[in-house]
N, C-alpha and C positions, 0 to 999 in steps of 0.2 A: 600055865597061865597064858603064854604065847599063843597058844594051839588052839586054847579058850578064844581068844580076842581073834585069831585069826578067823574062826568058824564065824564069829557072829559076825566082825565084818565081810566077811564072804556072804552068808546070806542074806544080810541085808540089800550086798549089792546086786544080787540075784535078783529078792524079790524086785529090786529097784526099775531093773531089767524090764525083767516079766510085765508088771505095771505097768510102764513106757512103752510096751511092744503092742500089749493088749489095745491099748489105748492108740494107738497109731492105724492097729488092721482095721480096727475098725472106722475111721476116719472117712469123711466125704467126699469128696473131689475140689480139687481147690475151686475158689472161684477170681474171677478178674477182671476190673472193670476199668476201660479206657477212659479216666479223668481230663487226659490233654493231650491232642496230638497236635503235632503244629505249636506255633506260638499262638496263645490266647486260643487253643482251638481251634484253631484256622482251617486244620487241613491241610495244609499249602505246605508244601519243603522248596526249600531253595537249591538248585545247584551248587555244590561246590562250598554248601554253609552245613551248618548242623541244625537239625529237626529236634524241636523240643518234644518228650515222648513221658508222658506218666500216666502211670495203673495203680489201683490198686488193688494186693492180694491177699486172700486168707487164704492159707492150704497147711488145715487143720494134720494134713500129714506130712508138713516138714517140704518144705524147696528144696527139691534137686535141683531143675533146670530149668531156665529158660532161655526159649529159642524164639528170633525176632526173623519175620520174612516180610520184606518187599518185595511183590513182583508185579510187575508190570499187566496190565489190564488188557494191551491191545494185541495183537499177535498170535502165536500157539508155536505151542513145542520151543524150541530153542531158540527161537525168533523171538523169544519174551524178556526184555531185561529184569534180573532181579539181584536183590543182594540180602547175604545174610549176616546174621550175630547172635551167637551164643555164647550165655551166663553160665557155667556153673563151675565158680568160684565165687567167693567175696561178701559183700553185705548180705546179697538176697539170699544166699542158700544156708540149709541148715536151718533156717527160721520160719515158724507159721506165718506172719505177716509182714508184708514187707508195702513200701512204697515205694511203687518202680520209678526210678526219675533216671533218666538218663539223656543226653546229645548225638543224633545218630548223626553222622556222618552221610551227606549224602552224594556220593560221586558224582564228578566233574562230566563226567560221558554219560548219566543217565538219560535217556529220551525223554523229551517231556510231554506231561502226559497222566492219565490216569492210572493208579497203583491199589493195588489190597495189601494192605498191613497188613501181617497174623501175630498175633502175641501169644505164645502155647507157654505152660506152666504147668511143671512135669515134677510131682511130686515123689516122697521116696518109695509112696506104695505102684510107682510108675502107672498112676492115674493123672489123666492129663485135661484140662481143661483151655479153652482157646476166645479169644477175642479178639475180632472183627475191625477191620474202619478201611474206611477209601481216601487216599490221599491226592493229591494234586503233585507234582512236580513241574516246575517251573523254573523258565533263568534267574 
């Protein structure tokens, strides 16, 4: 009777599996759309304050990670100030949609000046999709 119960719960959780897997490979590329950057949309970060920042994502194949780049617009090569921040723990991952909200921190020694955001959202079928914006840095 054990051996019984044990089989059919096994394949169940099998099929369960399979289902889930099927349904994942086949999956599109997340997408991600920058709702706020700045306060009110502004744009604008402040030295030394924190940059209000939300997206949002579908990524029909499950959040692994995201990765957050500022860098600096003027310059080349290592002459470019940037900073980074990477998600992958916590609310957003593991989940098809999320609503990115988060306070970046935006260093006290950043030049000010014109920056490219990158917001990249890296799903589990390591398909990545990336969203854009120019920010301001200011005292």
């Amino acid at each position: 009777m054990k051996t019984k119960a044990f089989i059919t719960l096994f394949s169940l959780a099998l099929a369960a599996f399979f289902t889930l897997s099927c349904s994942i490979e086949q999956s599109p590329a997340p997408t991600v759309i920058l709702t706020e950057v700045g306060e009110e949309d502004s744009q604008v970060a402040v030295k030394g304050e924190e940059m209000h920042l939300e997206a949002e994502i579908n990524a029909p194949g499950i959040i692994q990670q995201i990765e957050l780049v500022i860098i600096q617009q003027e310059g080349s090569g290592l002459n470019r100030y940037g900073f980074t921040a990477s998600y992958t723990s916590g609310k957003y991952i593991g989940v098809k949609n999320a609503e990115f909200h988060e306070h970046i921190d935006i260093p006290e020694k950043a030049p000010n000046g014109k920056y490219d955001l990158v917001l990249t959202v890296i799903d589990m079928l390591e398909q990545t999709t990336t969203a854009h914006a120019t920010i301001r840095i200011v005292d």
